[in-house]
FILUM-23068 format. One line per 3 residues: their letters; for each residue x, y, z of C-alpha. Coordinates in steps of 0.25 Angstrom, whole numbers. Example, Ala and Ser with C-alpha at 12.3 -4.5 7.8 and 13.67 -1.06 7.14 Angstrom:
AS = 49/-18/31 ~ 55/-4/29
//
This chain:
XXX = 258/168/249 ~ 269/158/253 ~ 280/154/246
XXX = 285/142/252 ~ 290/141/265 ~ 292/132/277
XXX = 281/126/284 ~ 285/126/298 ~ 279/116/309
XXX = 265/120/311 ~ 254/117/320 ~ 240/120/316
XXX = 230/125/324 ~ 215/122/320 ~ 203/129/329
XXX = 191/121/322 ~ 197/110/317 ~ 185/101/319
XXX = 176/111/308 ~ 173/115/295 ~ 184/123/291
XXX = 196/114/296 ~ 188/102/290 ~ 185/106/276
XXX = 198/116/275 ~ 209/116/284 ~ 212/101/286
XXX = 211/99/271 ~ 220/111/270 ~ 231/106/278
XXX = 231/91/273 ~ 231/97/259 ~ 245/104/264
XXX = 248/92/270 ~ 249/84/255 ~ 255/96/248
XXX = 266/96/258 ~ 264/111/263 ~ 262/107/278
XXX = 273/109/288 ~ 281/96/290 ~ 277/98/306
XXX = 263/103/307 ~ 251/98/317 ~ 235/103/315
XXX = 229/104/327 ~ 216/104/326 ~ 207/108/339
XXX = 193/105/341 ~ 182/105/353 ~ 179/91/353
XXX = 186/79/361 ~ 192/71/346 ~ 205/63/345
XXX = 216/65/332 ~ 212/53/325 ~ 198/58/324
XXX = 201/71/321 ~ 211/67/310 ~ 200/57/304
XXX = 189/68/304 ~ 200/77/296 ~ 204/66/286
XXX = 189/64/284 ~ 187/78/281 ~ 200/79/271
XXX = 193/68/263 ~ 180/78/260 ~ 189/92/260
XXX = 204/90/254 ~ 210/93/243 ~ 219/82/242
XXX = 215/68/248 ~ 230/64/250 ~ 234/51/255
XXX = 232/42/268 ~ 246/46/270 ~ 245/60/271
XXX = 232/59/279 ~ 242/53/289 ~ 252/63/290
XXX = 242/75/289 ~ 232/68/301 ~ 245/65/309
XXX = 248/81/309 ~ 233/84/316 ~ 229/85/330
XXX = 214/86/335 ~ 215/95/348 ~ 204/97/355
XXX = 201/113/360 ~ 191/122/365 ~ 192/137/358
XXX = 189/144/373 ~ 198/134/382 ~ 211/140/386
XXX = 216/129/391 ~ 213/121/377 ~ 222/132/371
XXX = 232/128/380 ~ 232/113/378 ~ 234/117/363
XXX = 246/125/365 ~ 252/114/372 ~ 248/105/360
XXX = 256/115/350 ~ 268/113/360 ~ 268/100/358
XXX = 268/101/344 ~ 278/111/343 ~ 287/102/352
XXX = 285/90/342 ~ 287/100/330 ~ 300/105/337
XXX = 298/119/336 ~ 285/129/338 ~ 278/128/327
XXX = 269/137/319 ~ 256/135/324 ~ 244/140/314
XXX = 230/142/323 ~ 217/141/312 ~ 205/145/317
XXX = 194/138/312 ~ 184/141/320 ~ 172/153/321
XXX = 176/167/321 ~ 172/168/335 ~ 181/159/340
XXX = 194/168/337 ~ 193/175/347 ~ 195/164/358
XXX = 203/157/350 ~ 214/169/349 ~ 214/172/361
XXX = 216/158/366 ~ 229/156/357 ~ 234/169/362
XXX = 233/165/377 ~ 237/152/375 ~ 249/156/367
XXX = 246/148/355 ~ 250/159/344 ~ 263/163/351
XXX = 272/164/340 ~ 268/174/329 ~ 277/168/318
XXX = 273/155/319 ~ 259/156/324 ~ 246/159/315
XXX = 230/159/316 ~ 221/157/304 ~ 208/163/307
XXX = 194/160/296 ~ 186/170/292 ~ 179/176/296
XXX = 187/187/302 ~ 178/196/311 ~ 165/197/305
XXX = 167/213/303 ~ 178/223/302 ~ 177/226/317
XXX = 177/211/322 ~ 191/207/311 ~ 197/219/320
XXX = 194/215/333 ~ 197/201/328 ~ 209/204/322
XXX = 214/214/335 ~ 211/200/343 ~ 220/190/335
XXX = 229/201/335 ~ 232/200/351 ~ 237/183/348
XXX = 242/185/334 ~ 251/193/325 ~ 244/197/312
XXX = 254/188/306 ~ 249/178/313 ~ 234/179/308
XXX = 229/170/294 ~ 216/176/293 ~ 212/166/282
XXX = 202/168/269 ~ 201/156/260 ~ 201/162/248
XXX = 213/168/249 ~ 220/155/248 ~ 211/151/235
XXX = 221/148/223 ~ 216/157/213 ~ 215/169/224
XXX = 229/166/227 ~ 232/167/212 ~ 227/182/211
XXX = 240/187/216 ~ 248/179/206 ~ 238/182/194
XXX = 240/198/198 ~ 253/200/204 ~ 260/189/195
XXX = 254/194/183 ~ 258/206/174 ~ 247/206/164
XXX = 236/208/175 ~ 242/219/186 ~ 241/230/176
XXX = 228/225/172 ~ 222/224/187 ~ 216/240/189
XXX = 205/249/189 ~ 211/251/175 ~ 206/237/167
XXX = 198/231/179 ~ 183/233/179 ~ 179/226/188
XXX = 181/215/198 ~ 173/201/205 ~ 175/193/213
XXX = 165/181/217 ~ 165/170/228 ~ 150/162/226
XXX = 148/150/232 ~ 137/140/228 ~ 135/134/243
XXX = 126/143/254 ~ 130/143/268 ~ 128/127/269
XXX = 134/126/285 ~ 138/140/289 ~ 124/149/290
XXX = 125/153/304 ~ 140/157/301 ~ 134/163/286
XXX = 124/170/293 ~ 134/180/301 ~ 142/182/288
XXX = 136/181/276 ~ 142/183/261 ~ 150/196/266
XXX = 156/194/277 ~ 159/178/272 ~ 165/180/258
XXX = 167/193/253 ~ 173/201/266 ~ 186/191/267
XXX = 186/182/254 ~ 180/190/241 ~ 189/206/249
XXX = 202/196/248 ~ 201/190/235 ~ 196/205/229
XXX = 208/210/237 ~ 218/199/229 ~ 211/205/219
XXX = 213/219/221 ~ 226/220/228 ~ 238/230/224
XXX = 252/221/221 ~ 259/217/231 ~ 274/220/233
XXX = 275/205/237 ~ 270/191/241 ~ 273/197/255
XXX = 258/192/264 ~ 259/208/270 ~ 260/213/257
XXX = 248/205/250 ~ 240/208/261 ~ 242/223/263
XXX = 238/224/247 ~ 224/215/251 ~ 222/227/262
XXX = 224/238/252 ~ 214/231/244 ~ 203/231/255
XXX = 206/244/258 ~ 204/249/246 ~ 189/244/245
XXX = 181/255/244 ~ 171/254/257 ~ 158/252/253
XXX = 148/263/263 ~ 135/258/268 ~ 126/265/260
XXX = 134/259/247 ~ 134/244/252 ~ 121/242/244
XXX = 127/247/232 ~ 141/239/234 ~ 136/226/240
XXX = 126/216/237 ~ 122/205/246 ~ 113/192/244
XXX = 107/179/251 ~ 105/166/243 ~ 90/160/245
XXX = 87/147/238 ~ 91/144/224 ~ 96/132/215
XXX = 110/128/218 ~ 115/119/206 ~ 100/114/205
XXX = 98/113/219 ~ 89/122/226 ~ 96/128/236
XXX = 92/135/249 ~ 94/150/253 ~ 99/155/265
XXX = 91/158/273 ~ 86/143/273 ~ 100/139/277
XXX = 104/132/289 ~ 106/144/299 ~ 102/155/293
XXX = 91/166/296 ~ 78/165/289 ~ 79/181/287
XXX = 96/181/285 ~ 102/195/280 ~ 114/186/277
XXX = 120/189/264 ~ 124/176/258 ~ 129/183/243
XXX = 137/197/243 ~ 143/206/233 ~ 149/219/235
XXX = 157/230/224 ~ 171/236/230 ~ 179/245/226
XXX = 193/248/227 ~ 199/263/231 ~ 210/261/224
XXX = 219/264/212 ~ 220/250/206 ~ 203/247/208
XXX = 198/262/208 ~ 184/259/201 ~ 185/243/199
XXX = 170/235/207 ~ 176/224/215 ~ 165/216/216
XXX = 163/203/225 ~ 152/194/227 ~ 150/182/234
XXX = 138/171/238 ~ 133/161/243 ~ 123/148/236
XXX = 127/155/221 ~ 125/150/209 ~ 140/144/208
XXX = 152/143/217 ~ 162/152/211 ~ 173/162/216
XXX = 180/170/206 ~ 187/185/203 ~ 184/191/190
XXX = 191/203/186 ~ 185/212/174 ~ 192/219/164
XXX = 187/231/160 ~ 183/233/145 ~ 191/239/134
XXX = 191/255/132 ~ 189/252/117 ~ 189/238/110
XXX = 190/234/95 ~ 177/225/98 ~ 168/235/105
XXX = 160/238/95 ~ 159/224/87 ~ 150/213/91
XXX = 160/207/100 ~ 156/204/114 ~ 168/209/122
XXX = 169/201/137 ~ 176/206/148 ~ 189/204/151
XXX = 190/195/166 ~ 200/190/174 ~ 191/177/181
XXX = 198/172/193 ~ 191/160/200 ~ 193/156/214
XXX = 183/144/216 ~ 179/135/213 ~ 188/137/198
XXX = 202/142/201 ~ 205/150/188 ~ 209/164/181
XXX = 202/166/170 ~ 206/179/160 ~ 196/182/150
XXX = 195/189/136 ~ 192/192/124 ~ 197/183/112
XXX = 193/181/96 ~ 185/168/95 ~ 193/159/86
XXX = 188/160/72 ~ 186/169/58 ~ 178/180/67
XXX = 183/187/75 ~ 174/184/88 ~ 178/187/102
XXX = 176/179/113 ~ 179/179/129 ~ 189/168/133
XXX = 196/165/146 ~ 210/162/149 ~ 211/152/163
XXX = 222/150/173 ~ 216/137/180 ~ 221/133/192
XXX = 216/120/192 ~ 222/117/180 ~ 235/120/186
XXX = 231/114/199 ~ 220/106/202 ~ 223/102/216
XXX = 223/118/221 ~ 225/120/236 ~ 213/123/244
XXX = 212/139/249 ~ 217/135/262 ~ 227/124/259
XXX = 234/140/253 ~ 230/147/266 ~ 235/135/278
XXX = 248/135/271 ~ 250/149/270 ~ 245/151/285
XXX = 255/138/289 ~ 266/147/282 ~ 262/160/289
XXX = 259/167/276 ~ 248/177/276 ~ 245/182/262
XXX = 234/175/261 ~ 228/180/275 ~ 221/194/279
XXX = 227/200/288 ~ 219/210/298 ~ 219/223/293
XXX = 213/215/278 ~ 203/208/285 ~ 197/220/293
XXX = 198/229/279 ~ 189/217/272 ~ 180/220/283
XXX = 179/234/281 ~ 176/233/266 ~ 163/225/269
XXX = 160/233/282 ~ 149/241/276 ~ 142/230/267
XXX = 144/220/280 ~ 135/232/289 ~ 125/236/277
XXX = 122/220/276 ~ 122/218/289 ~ 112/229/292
XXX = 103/229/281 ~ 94/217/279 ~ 93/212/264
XXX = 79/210/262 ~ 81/204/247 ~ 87/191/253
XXX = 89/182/250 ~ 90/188/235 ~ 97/178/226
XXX = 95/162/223 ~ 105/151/227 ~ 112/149/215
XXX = 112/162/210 ~ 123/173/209 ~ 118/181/219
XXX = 107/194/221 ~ 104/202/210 ~ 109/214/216
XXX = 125/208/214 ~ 124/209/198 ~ 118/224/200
XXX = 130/227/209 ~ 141/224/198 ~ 131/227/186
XXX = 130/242/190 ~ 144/244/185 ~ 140/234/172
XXX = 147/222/179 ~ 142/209/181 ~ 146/197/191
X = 155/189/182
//
């Protein structure tokens, strides 16, 4: 992650700029870099849509949208400055010649910045669209210069290990690797950031984080809400492919990873690769044991009724899409030999709640063992969202004349040292304006995420669950989930 370092004169590129994404995340981001100061002096957004609009429009639909999805509100003032550094352009995805109007516009703004600036392409548009849209900036020569040119490109990237490869071999004939910011959200979340600064900047807990006092290890990403406007696009994923193949494999590789010799981007992302190759692949015939899958039908939400599925908007009345998944790893290796990695992660559950729990293991022999004294695990609660906090807990004596135990917590809060906390991509935008990419994956990471999931994505896909949907709205998900940690005496914390 970067140290500070100059912001050089920027133009920013924005395929969708007129949907969901660029509304709710990206222009919020930027004006929020805006106020803080962390924008290039000389910057332009250009933002390209289908549709025949003018600036002023444009910038008052974007003002309109800050209002509802900013984390700071600012002033009339800096409203002013930001709306004067955005353009509307209008552009079809599969003209030529619109690509060639648009290099001709980043000319003319080179020419007003007085040098060729960096120019920052964000693809904020459907997966099948990158295709067209590579091959357009290499014939055009949009992305000419590969140390001042970049491309961010969404998840999801591919939608199996063969397709990340092919995909990845096509942005490779426009763009050196150094030159691709293939972005994952969570990664620029505050206490996911933190995990390297906790671990490696920590001497009490690296000698601690092995096979050797670690029993197990969680991480959880539920979320309250169901598919609400994105069935169709649900429909071709599902809980796998969404949130457990890129999200829940990075933050268990932060998790997991081996020291790195530096802050260095190549170094941090050569120690995320070892992780994943480490994973031990999971055969077909063991995906059953290994991985659970669910589909919400309807429940009470916060004492609302709430509807499953298959009755949203856009879904098959008979979908074999998993909306809830949860899978054991382990890791082949000499730091995790024997420790369950497990993730889980759902939709229309019974709280929104992301969170890491590391479990101690129990003492060989304890003083207390044999009394009355109920002994707690030892656990090291991270939470992601919505509470951004570290939370350490053991055992102490309960004040008074007896000597009583009782499980207490000790809490880093973030918001207690900062209540206004960058949003995930405020981080990630100012990173990719600075040309770092720790906190991108890079090609050879994404297509070994792919392959961890490659036999459980095939089983599901093939095999019809006849059980869904098999767990209420509002709950924590199937039955089948508590079995797969209970058979090694765990439990989802």
């Amino acid at each position: 992650m970067s140290e500070e370092k100059v912001l050089h004169p920027t133009t920013i590129i924005i395929f969708g700029a007129t949907g969901d994404l660029a509304k709710r995340k990206l222009f919020p981001a930027f004006y929020n870099l805006y106020i803080d100061g962390r924008m290039p002096e000389q910057f332009n957004i250009v933002a390209l849509g289908r549709s025949e609009n003018t600036n002023k429009n444009f910038r008052n639909y974007v003002v309109e949208n800050l209002e509802n999805f900013s984390r700071k509100k600012g002033t009339p003032k800096d409203w002013s400055g930001f709306k004067s550094h955005i353009t509307y352009f209008q552009h079809q995805l599969d003209q030529e010649d619109s690509y060639q109007a648009l290099n001709q516009k980043l000319e003319d703004l080179d020419k007003a910045y007085g040098t060729r600036g960096n120019r920052l392409f964000y693809l904020s548009i459907a997966p099948n669209f990158i295709t067209t849209i590579s091959n357009h900036i290499k014939n055009a020569s949009l992305a000419s210069d590969p140390a001042k040119d970049r491309i961010i490109i969404e998840k999801p990237f591919g939608h199996d290990k063969q397709s990340a490869i092919e995909l990845n071999n096509l942005l490779g004939e426009t763009f050196e690797e150094e030159q691709i910011y293939r972005i994952d959200h969570y990664l620029g979340k505050e206490t996911v950031q933190n995990i390297l600064a906790f671990r490696f900047g920590n001497s009490i807990y690296e000698p601690l984080w092995n096979h050797n006092y670690i029993e197990s290890v969680q991480i959880t990403v539920a979320e309250e809400v169901g598919v609400e406007t994105r069935g169709a696009f649900y429909e071709q994923t599902g809980a796998l492919i969404d949130m457990v193949q890129n999200h829940l494999l990075q933050i268990l590789c932060m998790v997991a990873m081996e020291p790195p010799a530096s802050l260095e981007s190549g170094e941090i992302r050569d120690r995320k690769v070892d992780v994943l190759k480490s994973i031990r692949r999971i055969s077909a015939d063991q995906v059953s044991h290994y991985a659970v899958r669910g589909q919400y039908g309807p429940g009470i939400i916060n004492g609302v009724e709430s509807k499953g599925y298959r009755q949203e908007n856009g879904i098959a009345p008979d979908s074999n899409t998993e909306t809830f998944a949860a899978v054991k790893f382990y890791l082949d290796n000499e730091r995790w030999q024997d420790v369950p990695f497990y993730v889980r992660t759902g939709k229309k559950m019974k709280e929104k709640h992301s969170y890491i729990t590391i479990q101690f293991k129990p003492l060989p022999h304890s003083t207390f063992s044999n009394s009355s004294h109920h002994l707690s695990a030892n656990r090291l609660i991270i939470n992601i969202q919505p509470m951004m906090d570290i939370r350490l807990q053991f055992m102490t004596k309960k004040p008074g004349l007896s000597l009583v135990l009782e499980p207490v917590e000790m809490i880093f809060d973030n918001f207690a040292c900062q209540e206004d906390t960058p949003e995930a991509y405020e981080t990630l935008l100012l990173e990719a304006l600075l040309g770092d990419l720790t906190l991108f994956m890079r090609s050879d990471q994404v297509e070994e995420a792919w392959d961890v999931v490659k036999t459980i994505q095939e089983s599901w896909k093939n095999n019809k669950d006849t059980s869904f949907p098999n767990y209420a709205a509002g709950s924590w998900g199937p039955e089948d989930s508590m079995e797969l940690v209970k058979r090694q005496g765990h439990k989802w914390v």
